[in-house]
C-alpha positions in Angstrom: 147.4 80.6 107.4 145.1 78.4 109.7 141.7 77.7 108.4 140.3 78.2 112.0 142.4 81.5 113.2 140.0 83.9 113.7 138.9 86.8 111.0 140.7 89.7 113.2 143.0 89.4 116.2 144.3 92.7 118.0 147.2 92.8 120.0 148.2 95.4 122.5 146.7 98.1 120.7 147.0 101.9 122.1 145.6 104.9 120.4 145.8 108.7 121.0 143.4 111.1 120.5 144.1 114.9 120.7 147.0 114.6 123.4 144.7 112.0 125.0 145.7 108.2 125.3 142.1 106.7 124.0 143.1 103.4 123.7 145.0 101.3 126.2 146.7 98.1 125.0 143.3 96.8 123.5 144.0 92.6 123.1 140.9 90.4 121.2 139.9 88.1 118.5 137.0 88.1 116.5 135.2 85.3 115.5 133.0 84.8 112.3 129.8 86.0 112.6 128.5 89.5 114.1 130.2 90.8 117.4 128.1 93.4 119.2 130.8 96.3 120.3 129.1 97.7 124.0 130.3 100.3 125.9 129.6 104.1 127.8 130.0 107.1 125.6 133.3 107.8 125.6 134.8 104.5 125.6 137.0 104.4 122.6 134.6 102.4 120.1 134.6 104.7 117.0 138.5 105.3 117.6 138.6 101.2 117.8 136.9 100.9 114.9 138.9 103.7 113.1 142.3 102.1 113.8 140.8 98.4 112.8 140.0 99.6 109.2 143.2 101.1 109.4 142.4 105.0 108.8 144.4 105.5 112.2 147.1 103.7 112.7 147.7 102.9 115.8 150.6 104.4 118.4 151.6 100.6 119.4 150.0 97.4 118.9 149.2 94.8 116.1 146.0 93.5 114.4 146.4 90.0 112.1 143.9 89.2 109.7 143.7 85.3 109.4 146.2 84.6 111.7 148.3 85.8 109.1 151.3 88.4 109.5 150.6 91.8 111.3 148.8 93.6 108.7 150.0 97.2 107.2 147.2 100.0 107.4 146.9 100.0 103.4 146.4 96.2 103.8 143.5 97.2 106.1 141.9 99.3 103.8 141.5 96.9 101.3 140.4 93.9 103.6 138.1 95.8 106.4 135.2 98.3 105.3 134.1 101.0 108.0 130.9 102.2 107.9 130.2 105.4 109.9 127.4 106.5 111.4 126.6 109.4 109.5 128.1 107.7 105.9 129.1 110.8 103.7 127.9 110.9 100.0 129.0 113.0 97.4 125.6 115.0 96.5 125.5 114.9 92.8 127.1 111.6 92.3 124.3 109.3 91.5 123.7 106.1 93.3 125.8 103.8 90.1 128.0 106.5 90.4 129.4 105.8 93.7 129.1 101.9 93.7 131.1 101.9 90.4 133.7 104.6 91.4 134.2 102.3 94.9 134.4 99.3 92.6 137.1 100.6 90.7 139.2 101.6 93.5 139.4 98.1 95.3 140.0 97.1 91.5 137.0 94.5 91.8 136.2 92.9 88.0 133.0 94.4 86.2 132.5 97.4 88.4 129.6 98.4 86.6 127.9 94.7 86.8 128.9 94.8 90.4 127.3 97.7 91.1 123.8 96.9 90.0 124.2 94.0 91.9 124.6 95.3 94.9 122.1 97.5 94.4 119.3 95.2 93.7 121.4 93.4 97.1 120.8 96.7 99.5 117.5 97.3 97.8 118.4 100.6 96.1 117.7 99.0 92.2 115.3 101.9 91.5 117.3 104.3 93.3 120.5 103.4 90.3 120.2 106.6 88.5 119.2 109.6 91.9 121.7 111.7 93.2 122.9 110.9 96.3 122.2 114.5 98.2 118.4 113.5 97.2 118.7 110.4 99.9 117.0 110.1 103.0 118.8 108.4 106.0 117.6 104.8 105.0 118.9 104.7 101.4 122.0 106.7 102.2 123.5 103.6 105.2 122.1 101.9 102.3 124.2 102.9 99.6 127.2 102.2 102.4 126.2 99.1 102.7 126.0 98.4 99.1 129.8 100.1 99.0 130.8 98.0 101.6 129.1 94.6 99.4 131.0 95.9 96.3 134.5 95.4 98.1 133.9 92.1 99.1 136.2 92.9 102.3 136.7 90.3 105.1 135.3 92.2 108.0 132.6 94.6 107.8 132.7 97.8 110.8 129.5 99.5 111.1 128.9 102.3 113.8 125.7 102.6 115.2 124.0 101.8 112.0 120.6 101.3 113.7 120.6 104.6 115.6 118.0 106.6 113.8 116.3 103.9 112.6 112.3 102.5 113.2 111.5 99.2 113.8 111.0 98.3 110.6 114.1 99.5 108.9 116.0 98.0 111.7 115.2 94.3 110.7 115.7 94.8 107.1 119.6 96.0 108.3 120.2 92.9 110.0 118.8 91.1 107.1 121.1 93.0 104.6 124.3 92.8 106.6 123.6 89.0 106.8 123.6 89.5 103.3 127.0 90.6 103.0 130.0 88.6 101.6 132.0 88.8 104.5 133.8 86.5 107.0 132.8 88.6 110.1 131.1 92.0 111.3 131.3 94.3 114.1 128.1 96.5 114.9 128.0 98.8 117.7 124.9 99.1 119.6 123.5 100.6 122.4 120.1 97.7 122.2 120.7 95.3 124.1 117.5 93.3 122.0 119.5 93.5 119.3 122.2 92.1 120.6 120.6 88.8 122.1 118.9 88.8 118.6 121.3 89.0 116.3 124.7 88.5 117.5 127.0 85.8 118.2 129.3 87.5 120.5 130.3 90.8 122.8 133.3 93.1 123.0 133.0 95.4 125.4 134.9 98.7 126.1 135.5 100.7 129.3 137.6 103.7 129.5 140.0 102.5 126.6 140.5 99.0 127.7 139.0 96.1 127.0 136.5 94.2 129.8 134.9 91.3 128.4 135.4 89.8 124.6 133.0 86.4 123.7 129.9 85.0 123.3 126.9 86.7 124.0 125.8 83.5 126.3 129.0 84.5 128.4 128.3 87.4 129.0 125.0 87.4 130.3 126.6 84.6 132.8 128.7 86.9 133.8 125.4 88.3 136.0 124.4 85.0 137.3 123.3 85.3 141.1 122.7 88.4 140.7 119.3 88.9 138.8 115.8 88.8 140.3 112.6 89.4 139.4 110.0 91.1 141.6 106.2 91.2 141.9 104.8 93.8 140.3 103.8 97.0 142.7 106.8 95.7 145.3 109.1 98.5 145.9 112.9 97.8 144.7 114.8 97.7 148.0 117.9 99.8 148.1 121.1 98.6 146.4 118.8 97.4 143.8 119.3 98.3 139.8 116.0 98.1 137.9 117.0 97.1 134.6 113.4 96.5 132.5 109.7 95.5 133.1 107.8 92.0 132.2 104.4 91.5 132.5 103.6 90.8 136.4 107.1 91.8 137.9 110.2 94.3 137.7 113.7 92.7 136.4 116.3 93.9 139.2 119.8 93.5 139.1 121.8 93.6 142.5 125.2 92.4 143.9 123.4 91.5 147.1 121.0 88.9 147.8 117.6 89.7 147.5 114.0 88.6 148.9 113.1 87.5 145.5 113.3 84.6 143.0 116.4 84.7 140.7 115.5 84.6 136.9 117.7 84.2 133.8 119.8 87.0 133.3 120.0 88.4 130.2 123.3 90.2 128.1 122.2 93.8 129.6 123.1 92.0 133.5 126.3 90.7 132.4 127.1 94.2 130.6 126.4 96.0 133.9 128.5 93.6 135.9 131.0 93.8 134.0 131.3 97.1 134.0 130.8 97.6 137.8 128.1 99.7 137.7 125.8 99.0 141.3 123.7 101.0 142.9 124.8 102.3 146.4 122.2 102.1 149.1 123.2 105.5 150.6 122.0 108.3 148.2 121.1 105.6 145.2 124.2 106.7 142.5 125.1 103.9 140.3 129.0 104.0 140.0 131.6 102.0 138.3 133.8 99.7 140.4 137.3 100.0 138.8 138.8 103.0 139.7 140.8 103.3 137.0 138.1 103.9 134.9 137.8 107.7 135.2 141.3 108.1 134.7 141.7 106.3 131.9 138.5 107.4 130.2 138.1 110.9 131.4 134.8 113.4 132.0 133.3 112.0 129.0 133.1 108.4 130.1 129.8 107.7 131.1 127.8 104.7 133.3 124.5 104.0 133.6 121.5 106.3 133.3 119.5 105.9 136.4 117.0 107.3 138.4 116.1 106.8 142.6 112.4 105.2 142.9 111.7 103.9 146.5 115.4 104.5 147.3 116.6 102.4 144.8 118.1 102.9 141.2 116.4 102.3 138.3 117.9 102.3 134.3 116.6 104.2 132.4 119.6 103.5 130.0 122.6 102.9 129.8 124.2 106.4 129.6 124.9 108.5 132.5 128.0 110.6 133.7 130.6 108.3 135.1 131.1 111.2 137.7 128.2 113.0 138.9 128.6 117.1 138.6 126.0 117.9 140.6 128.1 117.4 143.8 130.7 119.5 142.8 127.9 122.5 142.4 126.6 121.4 145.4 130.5 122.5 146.9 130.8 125.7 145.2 127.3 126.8 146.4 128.3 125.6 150.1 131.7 127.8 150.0 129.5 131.0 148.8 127.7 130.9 151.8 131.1 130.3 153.9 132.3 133.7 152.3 129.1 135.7 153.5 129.6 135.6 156.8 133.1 136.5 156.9 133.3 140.3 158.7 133.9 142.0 155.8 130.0 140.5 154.6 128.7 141.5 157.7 129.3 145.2 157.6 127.4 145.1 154.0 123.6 144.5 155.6 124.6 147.5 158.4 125.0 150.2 155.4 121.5 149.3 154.6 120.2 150.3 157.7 121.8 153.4 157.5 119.5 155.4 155.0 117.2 154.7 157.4 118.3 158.3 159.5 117.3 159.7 155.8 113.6 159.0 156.9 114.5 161.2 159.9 114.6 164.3 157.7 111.5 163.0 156.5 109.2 163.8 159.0 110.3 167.6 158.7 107.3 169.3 157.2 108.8 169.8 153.9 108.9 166.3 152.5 109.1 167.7 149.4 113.0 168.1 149.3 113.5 164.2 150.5 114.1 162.9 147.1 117.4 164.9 147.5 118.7 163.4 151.1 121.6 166.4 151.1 119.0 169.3 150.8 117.7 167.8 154.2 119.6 170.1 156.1 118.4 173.0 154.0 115.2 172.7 155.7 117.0 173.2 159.1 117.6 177.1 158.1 114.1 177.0 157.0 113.4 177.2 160.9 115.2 179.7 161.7 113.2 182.1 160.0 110.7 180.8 162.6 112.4 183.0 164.9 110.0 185.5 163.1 109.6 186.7 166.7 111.4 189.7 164.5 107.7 190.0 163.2 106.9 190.7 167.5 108.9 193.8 167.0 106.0 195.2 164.0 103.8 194.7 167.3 106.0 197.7 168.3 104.4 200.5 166.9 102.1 200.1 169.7 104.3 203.4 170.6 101.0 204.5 168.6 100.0 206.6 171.9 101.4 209.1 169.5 98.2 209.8 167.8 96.7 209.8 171.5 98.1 213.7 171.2 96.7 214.5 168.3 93.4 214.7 169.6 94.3 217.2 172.0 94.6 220.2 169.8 91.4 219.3 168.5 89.3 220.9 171.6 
């Protein structure tokens, strides 16, 4: 075993997920210190992580620790400690409790001496004897960072374990994981201040594969040309990415050359380079360059949230749908209309014109009976009594002369 091969090397590694190749022949080595893992949603970080620490093994592929021989998945266990995101806790364990019991499982001398020690390590000393369902989100990554401390593992996986945190908790986690025994750590991010802060160098993922691995410096070259800063209150011209705000200008990242002074780029340029991600000057959608990328990573692979300001892009993020769905509502809404005015449509709007004879009954001088359209001819009848001229034969007993001869047996 060479005193200078790196901590972790990965060869070839390819995972599946579900029916769904997540991983595609992955190749790195990590170097001591802290290694900032980048990448869209969607990427395969967690699942690299997960197959590193070997609770997946992997479908094909090799990881070495040391340079040494390809290590087994139970060999991974014992060297690598993943922390997840959401660490899980058994809730009446108490805080000794589950330093102790992960103690005894890796076999580490004085469990209960090693627990206190890590406790007063991850500042949890008065915290020794509480249950661990009575932790808040602080004390619980905590307590599995004080696990982690208690194996004494060679590398040390942590998924987003500054997500939910405030500033202030954030800078004591990068002081306690620089507290850790361990020969190297991989944190995955989505701050990009943390990243030129604290780490030494980059991995970065893209629809399973892998895009860029070294130093942090490196990548942030990789944007060089290609960063300019403009006066404050200037409109970004088109094709141009705004990545963040100084005082007195706007930091813009574009692939083409711009009427502006260049500046230093920082590791958030060289991420978006790598990736591909530019922002096209007709309709302003930021969209990665390798085309592979939405095959390999599927609809849940995402870019770069942006936004159109002056016709240009500006990040807001770094997370936006790789593939834009609003087009493909945009088409279904244009073939509704397509459908209306096919001859069979057409007809429909003529039917509604035809209640309007129903009025026609309406002016009849029983309106009455219109609620019911059919009584409408009811009324017609209703007319023909008008041919009450039969009433014109009552004028008939006009043959009333009659009486005229009564009269004349009265003289």
């Amino acid at each position: 075993m060479s005193a200078t091969a790196p901590p972790l090397t990965a060869e070839g590694l390819t995972q599946r997920l579900r029916g769904r190749t997540v991983l595609r022949g992955c190749t790195f080595a990590l170097t001591g210190g802290t290694t900032a893992l980048l990448g869209p949603d969607g990427a395969g970080k967690t699942v690299l992580l997960r197959t590193l620490a070997g609770i997946t093994p992997p479908v094909a592929g090799r990881v070495w620790l040391n340079g040494g021989e390809a290590a087994r998945p139970s060999h991974l266990l014992r060297e690598v400690a993943y922390v997840p995101q959401f660490p899980g806790v058994h809730p009446r364990r108490s805080v000794r409790g589950h330093q102790e019991r992960t103690a005894r499982w890796h076999r580490v001398a004085g469990p209960r001496g090693a627990a206190e020690e890590a406790a007063e390590r991850m500042g949890l000393a008065r915290w020794l004897h509480v249950a661990a369902g009575h932790l808040g989100p602080v004390q619980r990554h905590r307590l599995a960072l004080a696990e982690a401390w208690v194996r004494r593992p060679r590398v040390v996986l942590l998924d987003e374990p500054t997500a939910d945190l405030d500033p202030e908790e954030r800078a004591a986690f990068w002081g306690e994981l620089a507290a850790l025994p361990a020969e190297a750590a991989v944190v995955t991010t989505h701050l990009f201040d943390e990243v030129a802060a604290h780490c030494r160098s980059a991995l970065v993922l893209q629809g399973g594969r892998v895009r860029f691995c070294g130093a942090v410096a490196d990548l942030a070259a990789a944007a060089d040309g290609c960063a300019f800063l403009l006066p404050s209150g200037t409109a970004c011209p088109p094709g141009g990415l705004v990545v963040g705000t100084v005082p007195g200008g706007v930091e813009v990242l574009a692939s083409v050359p711009l009427a502006a002074p260049l500046r230093a780029p920082g590791p958030l340029d060289g991420y978006l380079r790598v990736l591909g991600v530019t922002a096209a000057a007709a309709g302003g959608v930021p969209s990665p360059a390798p085309a592979e990328v939405a095959a390999a990573g599927g609809a849940g692979d995402r870019g770069v949230t942006a936004g159109t300001r002056n016709g240009a892009i500006v990040a807001e993020g770094h997370e936006t749908p790789a593939r834009a769905a609003a087009p493909a509502v945009g088409d279904d809404d244009a073939r509704q209309p397509a459908l209306s005015p096919a001859p069979g449509a057409a007809p429909s709007p003529a039917p509604s014109p035809a209640p309007s004879p129903a009025p026609s009954p309406g002016p009849s001088p029983a309106p009455s009976p219109a609620p019911s359209p059919a009584p409408s001819p009811a009324p017609s009848p209703a007319p023909s009594p008008a041919p009450s001229p039969a009433p014109s034969p009552a004028p008939s007993p006009a043959p009333s002369p009659a009486p005229s001869p009564a009269p004349s047996p009265a003289p």
